[in-house]
N, C-alpha and C positions, 0 to 999 in steps of 0.2 A: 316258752312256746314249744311244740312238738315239731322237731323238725324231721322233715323227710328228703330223699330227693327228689331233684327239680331237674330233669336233663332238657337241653332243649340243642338236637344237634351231638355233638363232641362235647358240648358245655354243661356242666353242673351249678346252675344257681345257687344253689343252697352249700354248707360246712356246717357240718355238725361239730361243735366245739368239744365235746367230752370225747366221742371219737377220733378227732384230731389227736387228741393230747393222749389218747389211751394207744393211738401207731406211735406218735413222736415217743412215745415211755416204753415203748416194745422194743423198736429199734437200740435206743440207750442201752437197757437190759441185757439183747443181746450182744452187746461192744462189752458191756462191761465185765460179761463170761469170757470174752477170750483174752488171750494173753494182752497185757500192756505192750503196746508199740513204741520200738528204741529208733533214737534217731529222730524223733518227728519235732515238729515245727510247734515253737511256742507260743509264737502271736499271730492266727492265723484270722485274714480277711474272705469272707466268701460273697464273693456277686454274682445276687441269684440262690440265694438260702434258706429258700425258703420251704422247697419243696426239692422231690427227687432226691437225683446226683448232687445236688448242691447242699441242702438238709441234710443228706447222707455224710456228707466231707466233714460238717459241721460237727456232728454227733462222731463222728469216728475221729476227728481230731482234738476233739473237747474230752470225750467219755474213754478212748481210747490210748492219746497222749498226753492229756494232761495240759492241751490248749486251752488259749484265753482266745475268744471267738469272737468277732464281730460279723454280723451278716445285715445284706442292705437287699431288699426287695420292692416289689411297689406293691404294698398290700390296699385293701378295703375295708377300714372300718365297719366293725356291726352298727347297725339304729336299732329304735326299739322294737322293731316289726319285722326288721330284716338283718339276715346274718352278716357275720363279715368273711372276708376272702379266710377257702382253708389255709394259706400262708400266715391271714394274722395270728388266726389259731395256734398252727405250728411254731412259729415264733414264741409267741408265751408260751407256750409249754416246754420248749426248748430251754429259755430263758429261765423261766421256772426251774426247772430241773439244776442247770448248771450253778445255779446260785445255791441250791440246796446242798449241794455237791461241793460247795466252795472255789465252783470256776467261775472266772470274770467273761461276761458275756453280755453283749450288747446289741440288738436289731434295731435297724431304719428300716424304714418303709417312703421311699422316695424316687425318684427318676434316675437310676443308673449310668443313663445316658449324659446327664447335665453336668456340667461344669462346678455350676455349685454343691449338688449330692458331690461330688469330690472333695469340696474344700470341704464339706462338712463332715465327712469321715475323714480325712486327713487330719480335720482338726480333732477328733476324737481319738485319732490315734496316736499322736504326738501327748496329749494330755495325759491317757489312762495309760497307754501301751511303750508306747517311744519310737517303734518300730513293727516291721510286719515281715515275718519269716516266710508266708508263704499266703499266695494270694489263688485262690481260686475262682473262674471266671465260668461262671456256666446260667450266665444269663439265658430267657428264651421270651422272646418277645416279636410280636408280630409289625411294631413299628418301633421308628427311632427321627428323632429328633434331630439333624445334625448342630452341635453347637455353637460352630464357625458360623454356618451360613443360614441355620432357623429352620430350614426343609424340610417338612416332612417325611421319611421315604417308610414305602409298606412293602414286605417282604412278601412274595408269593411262589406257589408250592408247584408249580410246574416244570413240562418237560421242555429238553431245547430240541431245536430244532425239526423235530418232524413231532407229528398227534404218535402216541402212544397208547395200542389195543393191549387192554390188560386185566387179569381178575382183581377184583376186590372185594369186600365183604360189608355188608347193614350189619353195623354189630346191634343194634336196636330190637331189627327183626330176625336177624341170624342168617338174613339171605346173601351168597356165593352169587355173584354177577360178575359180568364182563363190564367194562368201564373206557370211555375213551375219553386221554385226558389235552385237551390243547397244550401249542410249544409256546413258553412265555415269549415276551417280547426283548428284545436286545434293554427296552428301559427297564422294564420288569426280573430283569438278569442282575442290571447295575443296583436297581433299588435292593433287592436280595441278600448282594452282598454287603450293601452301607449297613442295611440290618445286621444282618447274622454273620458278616465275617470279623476280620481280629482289627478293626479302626479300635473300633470304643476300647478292647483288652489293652491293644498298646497305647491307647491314653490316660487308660489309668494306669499301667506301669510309668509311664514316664511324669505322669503327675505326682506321683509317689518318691519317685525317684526324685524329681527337680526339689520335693519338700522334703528329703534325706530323710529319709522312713523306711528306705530297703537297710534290711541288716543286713551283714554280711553273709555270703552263703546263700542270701534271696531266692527261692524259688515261684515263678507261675505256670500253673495249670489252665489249659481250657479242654473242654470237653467235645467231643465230638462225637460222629457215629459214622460209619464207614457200611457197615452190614454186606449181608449176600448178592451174589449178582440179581437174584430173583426182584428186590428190591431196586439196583439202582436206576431204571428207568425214571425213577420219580425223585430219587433221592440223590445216590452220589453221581450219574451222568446229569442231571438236573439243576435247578437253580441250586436245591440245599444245594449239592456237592461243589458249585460255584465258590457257594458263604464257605464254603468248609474247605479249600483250597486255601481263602487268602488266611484263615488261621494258622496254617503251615509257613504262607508269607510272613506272617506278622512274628510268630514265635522262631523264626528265622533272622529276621531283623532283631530282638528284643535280646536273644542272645548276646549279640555283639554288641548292644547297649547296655548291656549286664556285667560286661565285664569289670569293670572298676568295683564292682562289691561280690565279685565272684559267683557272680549269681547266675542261675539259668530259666527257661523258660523252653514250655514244652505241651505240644496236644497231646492227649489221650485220649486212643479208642475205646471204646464204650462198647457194652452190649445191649439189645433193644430192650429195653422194659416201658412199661405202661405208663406213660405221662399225657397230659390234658395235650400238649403240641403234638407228640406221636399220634397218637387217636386221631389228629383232624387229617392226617397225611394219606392220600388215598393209596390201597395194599398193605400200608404196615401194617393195620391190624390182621389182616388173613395172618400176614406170613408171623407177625408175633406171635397170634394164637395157633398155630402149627409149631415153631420155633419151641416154644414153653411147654408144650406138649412132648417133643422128641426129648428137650432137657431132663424135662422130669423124669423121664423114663429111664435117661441115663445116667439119672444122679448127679448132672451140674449143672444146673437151673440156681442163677441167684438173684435174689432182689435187690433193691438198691446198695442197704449197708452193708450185706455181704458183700458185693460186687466191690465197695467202695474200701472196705477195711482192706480188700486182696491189693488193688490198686496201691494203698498205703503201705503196707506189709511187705510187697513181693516187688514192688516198680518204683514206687517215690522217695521209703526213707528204709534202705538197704542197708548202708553204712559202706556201700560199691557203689562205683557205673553202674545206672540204669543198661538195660537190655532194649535196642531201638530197631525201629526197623530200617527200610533201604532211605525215610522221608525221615529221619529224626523222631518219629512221635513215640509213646510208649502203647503198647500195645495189651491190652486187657479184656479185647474182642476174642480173646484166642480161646475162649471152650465152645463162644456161638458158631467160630467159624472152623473148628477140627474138623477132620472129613468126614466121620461117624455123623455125624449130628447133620452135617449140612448134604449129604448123601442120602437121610431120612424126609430130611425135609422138603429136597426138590423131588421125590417121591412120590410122599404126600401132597404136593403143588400139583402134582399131574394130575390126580385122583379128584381131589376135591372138589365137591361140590354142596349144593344146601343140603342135599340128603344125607351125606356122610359128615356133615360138618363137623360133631358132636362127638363121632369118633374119631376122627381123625387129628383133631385139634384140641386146646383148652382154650372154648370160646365161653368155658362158664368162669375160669380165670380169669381172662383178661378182662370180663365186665366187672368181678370184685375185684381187681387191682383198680380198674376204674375208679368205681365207687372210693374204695378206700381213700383217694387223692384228697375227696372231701370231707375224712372222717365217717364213712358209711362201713359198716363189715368189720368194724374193730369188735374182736371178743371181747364180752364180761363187759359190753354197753348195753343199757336197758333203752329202747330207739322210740319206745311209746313215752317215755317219761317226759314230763315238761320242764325245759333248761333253759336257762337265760342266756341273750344271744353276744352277752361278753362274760 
């Protein structure tokens, strides 16, 4: 079939398969031009790898040191009339790749959150691997199951406490509007955090741990995002930044359960880039697409696997102490948030509107970083041609 996009909203119905696999082999490519990374982790687990940061870890830990990769996501099989999720996509092509390559690599596509998705990579890991040097947690998921109590809880993207007057942007139509967002609820805070703060990270570390599967030396990563004040009305004074506190808890706690295999655990700030979650967050996209604009300008704009090889290279496997800040985390926000950059961009904040949109931003970027998530905008793809939807 010919496939195209499908948006409806933030969401992209459609993955183009050839496209997928033609980013996932770009990103490889460029890992495999830079230098080899010393120090890195040889059996490395990523939850959440299917896309983004977490795809990124995968490919820079596989293609960059020489890991053996296991990644667990909740993908969507294709049918014969309808595609499947760009993660399946990415996944085989990944998988593809690394086996060509002679690295050992292995994707689920299952419920992260379950009990049993645990036993069932733990049992995978004990078989193929023996052990897991470094676990990366950069799930993003708008509900979660709890698996004590059955619950369902749904994460939602609001402000606390008082309604908040703010710009935001139709990246669809291109239209700069004002926006007024209600204050969630005290249950809509709680539900938040079950979602997106660090329970689920620190039960699969200790699920790992009870089935002696940390090597020694053990490290875990989770991802976060912290961004500019202009943002945290919605985000870090907000529910996110609720979920994104108890990850500080948790990899606070995980520490001093780490001990016995000398192991550590730690958040990492992030810089904004374009994902299917970011996009539905009302503001990120203005100020990303202002953000990406100033970068470029200044020459440190990077995409996922840059962003994630520096992380690697310069924060995680040093052959030193990591560099922390005043909370413990490692900090890899530091070109979004240098003063150059972030003095352009509240700037530009003040100015913008639909008129100036176009100059003042890259809002033609942020829709092909969009697209691309699904295989859309990959070079050297013929997007008329008819491909099979596995």
């Amino acid at each position: 079939m010919v496939i195209t996009p499908r948006i409806r909203g933030f969401i992209c119905t459609t993955a183009h398969p050839v496209g997928c696999a033609a980013i996932v082999n770009e990103q490889i490519r460029w890992t495999r031009q830079q230098a080899p990374l010393s120090h890195t982790a040889r059996n490395v687990l990523v939850v959440g790898g299917s896309a983004g940061y977490g795809l990124a870890s995968r490919i820079v830990a596989a293609f960059g040191g020489g890991a053996r990769t296991v990644g667990l996501s909740f993908e969507k099989e294709p049918e014969e009339d309808r595609t499947g999720s760009a993660g399946w996509y990415n996944n085989r092509a990944f998988d593809r790749a690394a086996h060509e390559a002679g690295l050992y690599a292995r994707s689920f596509s299952a419920d992260a959150f379950s009990d049993a998705t645990k036993a069932e990579i733990a049992d995978a890991v004990t078989k193929d691997l023996g052990g897991i040097d470094l676990l990366v947690y950069s799930l993003a998921s708008p509900v979660r199951t709890d698996p004590d109590t059955g619950v369902l809880y749904r994460s939602a993207i609001k402000p606390i406490g008082q309604t908040v007057h703010i710009k935001s942007l139709n990246v669809d139509k291109g239209l700069v509007h004002d926006v007024d967002l209600l204050p969630a609820t005290e249950d809509e805070i709680a539900a938040t955090v079950k979602v997106m703060g660090g329970e689920d990270w620190e039960r699969w570390v200790a699920f790992l741990q009870e089935r002696r599967l940390l090597n020694p030396g053990f490290r875990t990563v989770a991802y976060t995002y912290i961004g500019s004040e202009l943002t945290w009305p919605i985000y870090w004074e907000a529910t996110l930044g609720k979920a994104k506190e108890d990850l500080d808890r948790a990899a606070t706690a995980m520490r001093e359960a780490l001990g016995a295999v000398n192991g550590d655990a730690r958040v990492a700030v992030l810089k904004a880039v374009v994902t299917q979650a970011s996009s539905a967050i009302p503001v990120v996209p203005l100020y990303a697409s202002i953000l990406f604009k100033v970068m470029n300008e200044l020459d440190v704009h990077e995409d996922c696997v840059h962003h994630i090889h520096r992380l690697m290279r310069e924060h995680l496997y040093t052959g030193h102490a990591p560099t922390l800040d005043p909370v413990g985390r490692l900090r890899v926000d530091d070109w979004e948030l240098r003063q150059d950059v972030q003095a352009e961009v509240r700037r530009r904040w003040a100015l913008v509107d639909t008129d100036n949109l176009m100059r003042l931003s890259d809002l033609a970027g942020f829709r092909r970083d969009f697209l691309r998530i699904f295989g859309f905008e990959a070079d050297g793809v013929d997007y008329e041609a008819d491909v099979p939807t596995r």
